[in-house]
C-alpha positions, 0 to 999 in steps of 0.5 A: 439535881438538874431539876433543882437548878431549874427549879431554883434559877425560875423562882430567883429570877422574873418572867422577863429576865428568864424570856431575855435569857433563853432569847439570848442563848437560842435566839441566833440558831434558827431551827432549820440550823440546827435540825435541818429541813425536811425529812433528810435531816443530815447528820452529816453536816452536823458532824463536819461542824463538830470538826477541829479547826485553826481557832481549836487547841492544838493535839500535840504528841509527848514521849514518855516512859514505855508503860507509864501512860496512864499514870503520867496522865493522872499525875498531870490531872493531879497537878492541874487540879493543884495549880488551878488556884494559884497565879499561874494555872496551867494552860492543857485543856487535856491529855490522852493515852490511847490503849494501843500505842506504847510510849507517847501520851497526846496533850491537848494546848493552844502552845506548845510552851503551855505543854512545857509547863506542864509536863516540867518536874514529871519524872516518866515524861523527861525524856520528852520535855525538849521535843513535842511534835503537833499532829496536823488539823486533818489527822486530829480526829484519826487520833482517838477514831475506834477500830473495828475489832477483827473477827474472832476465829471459830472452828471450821475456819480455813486458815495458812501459816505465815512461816516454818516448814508449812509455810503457805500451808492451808489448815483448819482451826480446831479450837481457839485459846484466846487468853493464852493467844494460841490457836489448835489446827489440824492440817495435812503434815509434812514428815521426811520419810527418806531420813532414817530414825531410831536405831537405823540412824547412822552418823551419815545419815545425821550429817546428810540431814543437817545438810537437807534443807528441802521442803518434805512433800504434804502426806498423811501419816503412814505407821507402816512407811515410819516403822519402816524407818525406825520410827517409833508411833505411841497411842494416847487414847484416839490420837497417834503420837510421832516425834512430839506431835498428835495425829489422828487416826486418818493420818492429819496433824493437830498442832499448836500455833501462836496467832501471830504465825497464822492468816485467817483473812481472805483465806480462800482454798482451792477445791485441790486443797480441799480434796486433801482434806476429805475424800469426798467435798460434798460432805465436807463440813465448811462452815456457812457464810454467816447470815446477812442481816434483812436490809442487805442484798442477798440475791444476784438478780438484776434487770432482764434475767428470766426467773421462775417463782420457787415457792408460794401460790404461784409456785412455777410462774415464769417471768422476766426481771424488770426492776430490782429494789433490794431485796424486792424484785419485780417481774413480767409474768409469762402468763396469758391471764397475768399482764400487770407486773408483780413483786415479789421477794428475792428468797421465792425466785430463782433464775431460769435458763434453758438449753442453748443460753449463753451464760457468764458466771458471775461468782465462784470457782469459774468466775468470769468464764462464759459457755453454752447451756447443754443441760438443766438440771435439779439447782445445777446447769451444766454449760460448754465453756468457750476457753477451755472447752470442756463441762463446767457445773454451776449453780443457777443463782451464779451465772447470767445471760450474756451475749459476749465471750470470754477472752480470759485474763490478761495476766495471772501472777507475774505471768502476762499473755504472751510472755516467753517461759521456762517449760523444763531445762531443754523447752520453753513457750509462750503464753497463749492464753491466760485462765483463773488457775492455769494457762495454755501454753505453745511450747517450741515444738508447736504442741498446747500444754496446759500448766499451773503457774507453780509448773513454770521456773521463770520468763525469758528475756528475749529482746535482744536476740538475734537470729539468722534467716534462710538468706542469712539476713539478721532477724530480731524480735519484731522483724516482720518475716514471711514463711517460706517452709513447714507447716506454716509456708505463706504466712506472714507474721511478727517476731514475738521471740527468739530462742535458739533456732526457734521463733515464736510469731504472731499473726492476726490473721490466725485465730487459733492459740491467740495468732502464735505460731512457731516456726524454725528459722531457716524456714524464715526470709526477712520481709523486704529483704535482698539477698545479700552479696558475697562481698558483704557478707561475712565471712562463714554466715554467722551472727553474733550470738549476742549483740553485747559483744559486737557492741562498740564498747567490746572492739576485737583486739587483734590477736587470734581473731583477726589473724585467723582470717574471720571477718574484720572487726569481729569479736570472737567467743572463747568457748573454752572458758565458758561454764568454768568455775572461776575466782575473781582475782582483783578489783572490787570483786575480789576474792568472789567466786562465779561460773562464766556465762560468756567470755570474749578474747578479753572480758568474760560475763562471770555469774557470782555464787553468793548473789544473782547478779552477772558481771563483767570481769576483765579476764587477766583477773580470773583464775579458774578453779575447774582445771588448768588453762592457756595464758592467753585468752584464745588460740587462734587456729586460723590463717594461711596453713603451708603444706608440712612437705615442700616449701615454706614460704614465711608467712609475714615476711622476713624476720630471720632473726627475730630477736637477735642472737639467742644462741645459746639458749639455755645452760650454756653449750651442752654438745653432745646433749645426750651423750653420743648418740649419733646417729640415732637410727640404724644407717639408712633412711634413719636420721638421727634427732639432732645434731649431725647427718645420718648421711655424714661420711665423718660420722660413726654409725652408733647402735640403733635403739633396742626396738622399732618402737622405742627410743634410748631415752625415755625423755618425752614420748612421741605421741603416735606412730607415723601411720597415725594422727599424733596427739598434739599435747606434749606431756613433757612441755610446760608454759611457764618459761616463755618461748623466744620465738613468737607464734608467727616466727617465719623460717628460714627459706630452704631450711626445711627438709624435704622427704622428696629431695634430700638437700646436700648434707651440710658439714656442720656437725649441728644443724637449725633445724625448723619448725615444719622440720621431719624426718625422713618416713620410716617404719620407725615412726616420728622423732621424739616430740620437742621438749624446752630442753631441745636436742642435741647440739646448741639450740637457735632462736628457731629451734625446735623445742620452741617455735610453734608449728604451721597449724596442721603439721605432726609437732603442733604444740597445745596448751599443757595437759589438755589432752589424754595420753596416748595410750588412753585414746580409746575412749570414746562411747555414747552418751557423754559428753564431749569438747571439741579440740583445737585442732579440729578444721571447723573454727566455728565449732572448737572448744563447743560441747556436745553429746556422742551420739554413735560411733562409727570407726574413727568418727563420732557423731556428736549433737552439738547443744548450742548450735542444734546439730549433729555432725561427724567429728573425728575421734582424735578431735574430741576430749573428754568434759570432766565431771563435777560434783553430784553429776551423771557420769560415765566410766570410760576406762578400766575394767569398770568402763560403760558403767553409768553412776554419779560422781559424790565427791571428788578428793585430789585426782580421785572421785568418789563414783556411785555406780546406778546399782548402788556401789561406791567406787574410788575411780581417777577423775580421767577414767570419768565423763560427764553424761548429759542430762537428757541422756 
């Protein structure tokens, strides 16, 4: 039809209005315009011309009905078509709905109220009459740019799952169902054979497995393990069939996945993956990379390898590469009647290496690594590698000539040289050297392990750590230390990390695990340090075991730290608090729930349960949730300690009374209290307990108690006998009225009674008794322990029931039920765990868990975990840590004592206890003790 027009237009016109014609429309673009020059003609530039600019129509993006794209786009053609020969045409220069994006048409107009008119009165595209958005000049070619199709799957191919219990799985596609989106894989399935099925099921084996939500182990499937269970395995021709799924005979699982839970891309197994999948990686069948096309690259060679000819009548020639053009190589012959360079293709080579080469593989599995040839072989080198030191087996064509070494990687994952991890719950190291699927590792003892990344729990944090020396000189990550002891004596390094009594150092002065080196810290002086003097020092040599809580935003408060005689200013740790479970009280956290990582004698650094985050919480907001526990927030044990026997100088001055006249105390005037029971012990060296003198001429002698052992009432018992060490915690005493009388209430002067030097009986029938006050010794033992009732007689500010005791004496009140009655003290055995009371002469070590050891008579050596230690302790100083759910524990009395199990539950005072052998037994949780771990 073309051929018409022509034929027409030269035949209707004259040779000169058809030259001027042609002129006119070709006459402006010269040749070297519109072609180019030379042979490198660009299309290129031809290109860019054809790119939209600011004189070109606009693209602008309109909403419109999910689905009805393509029908909006006829129906505006239609109706250009029909307004194309009235008055006022519409001003689109087109429209386009590209297959991919759902709900928006792009039309092409000059103004955006062009697009309004013609879109006014279409129904699907009202909801995008009164916003259209213009795409930018620069993303207007994007728009309608084709996207390369993804490679379809093929059988053979590796590839994982995105999510479900073989999450990260590897797999490999069976056959692919394109039209209904669905791909076939045989992988290595995941059953869980510790849940019974069939007829062995119980109802506490359906109720644990809705509870179980660990991730079963990858294992072929087993008939006999699954019958073994109540499983039930059927057969259908070749395949087995388990619960719905298909196995074949070897044991692999072949399922069914949509596309969308699976990635094909740059999928590349490791060769532990694949030794799953076959016995034997030589004959496995992988599919082959597909072939390249002619015009690309398919060698690695490059200038300077020595190479051999493999093929062809120069079969054996050796040479050296000196240029390389694609796929065309050319060589130096190493021969003496062959000077001139020859080319050859890349498929007739091969490289050359003798033993004693040092290589590099450039490709592969140990991609990266360097080594020594030892041995040559038919298409196979063995090399020595320099990190890892072990034999390594490639192929001639992945690796080259090199002279330098590998160093190994610098990071691998989220894991950097150098860094301090997380080894098992009791070790950690630092990274010392880095590989493609592992890295080396010196752990605190000063061994090299080697681990997987997966081997590792976490990094630790260990910036702010500080430490101790031999001269007492505080240490902290990059101190510059010298060694003075162990192994490493004389060398000089950098702190690099703290942990616990170890530092790991780094000195470049030593080649071997990348300079680190471990050493403990006593064996460490600070460089350029002095001894420091007594007077500065403070006092006990300790630091603070985190510098967040001697910081200025945590000052010491008074209390129990400075009246124990510590150091001035020093803020100290309530270790009793720490490790219990708490409940958040007040404040925004209210109501959350946590475990206690740090506490001062105010704030406590609480850890949530429902998220990761650590807080700091005011500690007159928690409420514990593990056990009872004292008002206040430490007991100090410190300060001045008078003898029990002989004068008692007050401790802070005078303050008799203290609060005014107290007197009567409670209920009003009660005399006798108890009845007549004056004196209560036979006439003698027998006081009574209250009230008026045994030695009182006016007093009746009345009948002594029944036996020497006990007492005519039975209000509270006294805690030991006299030759004993008493038990400090009153079980009759309860905190809830407060005392009268604060902790430092100093005593009347002479008041005291002296065993030594009896003082002239007074004739008042009732007597002050302090609070330093005992009897005269006897066989009979110590008087009944002080209860809020008091004794007979009408008690004063200073009675006994109420003042606490010079710290050491037999009554000292402790908080209420922290210890184990009197006549269970006989607990005590190895591998529990155990904290250290307060009544205990070392303040550094109260309420500080450790481990018993061994037991010798009274005294127990016990490992204490937080200062890596082992000391002897007496056994009256210790209680028992409780066990909590699902912990190792230990019987520890009752017939069933020294019997070993786990606590399942725990339900009021009882636990549920299952003993190592099975056996489930219904014990009080105070016949129980928790057993540490490693034990």
């Amino acid at each position: 039809m073309i051929n018409l027009c022509l034929c027409f237009f030269t035949r209707s016109q004259h040779e000169d209005e058809i030259e001027a014609y042609y002129r006119q429309r070709f006459g402006d673009a010269t040749t070297t315009d519109r072609f180019g020059e030379g042979e490198e003609m660009s299309d290129e530039i031809t290109q860019q011309g054809r790119l939209p600019g600011v004189k070109d129509p606009n693209l602008w993006v309109v909403k419109c009905r999910m689905g009805e794209e393509k029908n909006v786009v006829v129906h505006l053609m239609r109706k250009v078509i029909a307004y194309q020969s009235t008055d006022e045409p519409l001003q689109i220069k087109s429209v386009v709905a590209k297959e991919g994006l759902k709900g928006y048409i792009y039309i092409e107009a000059y103004k955006q109220t062009h697009v309004k008119q013609a879109i006014e009165g279409i129904g699907n595209l009202r909801i995008g009459y009164y916003q259209q958005q213009m795409v930018p000049i620069k993303e207007m070619t994007d728009v309608l740019k084709v996207v390369k199709e993804t490679a379809s799957l093929k059988p053979k191919t590796w590839v994982r799952l995105k999510r479900g219990v073989f999450k990260d799985d590897l797999a490999q596609v069976d056959y692919v169902e394109p039209s209904q989106n669905i791909v076939h894989l045989k992988m290595i399935p995941r059953i869980d054979y510790s849940q019974l099925r069939g007829i062995m099921r119980t109802s506490s084996n359906q109720d644990q497995g809705k509870k179980r939500k660990r991730k079963p182990p990858q294992k072929l499937l087993d008939v006999d393990a699954v019958r073994s269970i109540g499983g039930e395995v059927s057969t259908d021709g070749d395949f087995l069939i388990f619960e719905g799924n298909r196995y074949n005979r070897k044991g692999f699982l072949f399922k069914s996945f949509a596309m969308s839970a699976i990635v094909s891309e740059g999928v590349k197994p490791t060769l532990a993956e694949l030794e799953k999948f076959e016995e034997q990686t030589e004959a496995m069948d992988v599919e082959l990379a597909p072939e390249k096309s002619s015009g690309e690259v398919t060698h690695s060679f490059a200038t300077g390898d020595f190479v051999e000819v493999g093929e062809g009548e120069l079969i054996h020639l050796q040479g050296k590469v000196i240029k390389v053009d694609g796929n065309k190589i050319t060589l130096l012959p190493k021969h003496e009647d062959l000077k001139d360079p020859l080319e050859f293709p890349a498929h007739e080579l091969r490289k050359f290496f003798k033993m004693g080469d040092h290589v590099k593989v450039i490709r592969g599995r140990y991609e990266g690594d360097t080594g020594l040839i030892v041995r040559v072989e038919d298409n196979m080198v063995v090399l020595f590698s320099d990190l890892t030191m072990h034999e390594l087996k490639v192929l001639p064509k992945d690796i080259q000539l090199c002279t330098d070494m590998a160093t190994g990687v610098d990071s691998l994952g989220q894991f950097q040289f150098g860094d301090l991890v997380q080894l098992d719950p009791q070790t950690v190291g630092c990274i010392v050297r880095l590989e493609k699927e592992n890295f080396q590792v010196l752990n605190m003892h000063n061994r090299v392990v080697s681990v997987k990344p997966q081997g590792v729990t976490r990094k630790k944090d260990t910036r702010h750590a500080v430490a101790l020396d031999s001269e007492n000189n505080n240490i902290q990550v990059k101190d510059m230390v010298k060694v003075i002891d162990g192994p490493h004596s004389g060398r000089h390094g950098e702190i690099k990390h703290l942990y616990r009594s170890f530092a790991f150092l780094m000195s470049r002065m030593m080649t071997e695990n990348g300079g680190y080196f471990v050493c403990r810290t006593r064996h460490l002086v600070l460089a350029g340090s002095s001894r420091p003097s007594a007077i500065g020092a403070p006092m006990g040599g300790m630091a603070p075991m985190s510098p967040r809580l001697s910081s200025p935003a945590h000052p010491s408060s008074g209390g129990a730290a400075a009246g124990g005689g510590r150091g001035r200013g020093m803020t100290r740790r309530d270790r009793e608090l720490i490790g219990q479970t708490v409940r958040i009280r007040q404040g925004p956290f209210k109501g959350y729930i946590g475990i206690v990582k740090d506490a001062t004698e105010d704030t406590a650094r609480v850890e949530l349960h429902s998220s990761c985050k650590t807080i700091s919480v005011d500690k007159t907001r928690l409420s514990t949730l593990t056990g009872p526990r004292a008002a206040s927030g430490a007991t100090s044990t410190y300060g001045g300690r008078t003898p029990v026997y002989g004068g008692q100088t007050p401790m802070y001055g005078s303050r008799t009374p203290m609060y005014g006249s107290q007197t009567p105390l409670h209920d009003g005037s009660r005399t006798p209290h108890y009845g007549g029971q004056t004196p209560s012990h036979e006439p003698g060296s027998r006081t009574p307990s209250g009230g008026g003198s045994a030695w009182d001429p006016s007093s009746a002698n009345t009948p002594s108690r029944a036996n020497d052992f006990d007492y005519p009432y039975d209000d509270s018992a006294s805690p030991a006998d006299y030759a004993t060490t008493p038990n400090p915690a009153t079980p009759g005493y309860q905190a809830d009225a407060p005392s009268p009388v604060g902790p430092y209430t100093p005593q009347t002067p002479g008041s005291t009674y002296s065993p030594y030097h009896h003082t002239t009986p007074s004739p008042a029938p009732y007597t002050a008794q302090s609070p330093g006050y005992v009897g005269t010794p006897s066989p009979a033992g110590y008087q009944p322990s002080p209860s809020p009732g008091g004794y007979a007689g009408t008690p004063s500010p200073v009675g006994m029931g109420f003042s606490p005791m010079t710290p050491g004496a037999p009554f000292t009140p402790q908080t209420p039920g922290t210890a184990m009655d009197h006549n269970l003290s006989d607990w005590h055995t190895t591998d529990i765990m155990v904290k250290i009371k307060a009544t205990h002469d070392n303040t550094e070590l109260i309420y500080q868990t450790g481990v018993i050891r061994s037991i010798s008579g009274g005294m127990c050596s016990v490992y204490i975990l937080d200062e890596d230690k082992v000391v002897n302790i007496a056994c009256e100083h210790l209680e028992p840590v409780p066990p909590e759910k699902h912990n190792k524990c230990k019987v520890i009395l009752g017939d069933e004592r020294e019997t070993t199990g786990s606590l399942i539950s725990i339900d009021g005072n009882e636990g549920v206890f299952k003993t190592e052998d099975g056996h489930i037994r219904m014990l009080p949780i105070k016949y129980l003790c928790k057993v540490h771990p490693s034990s």
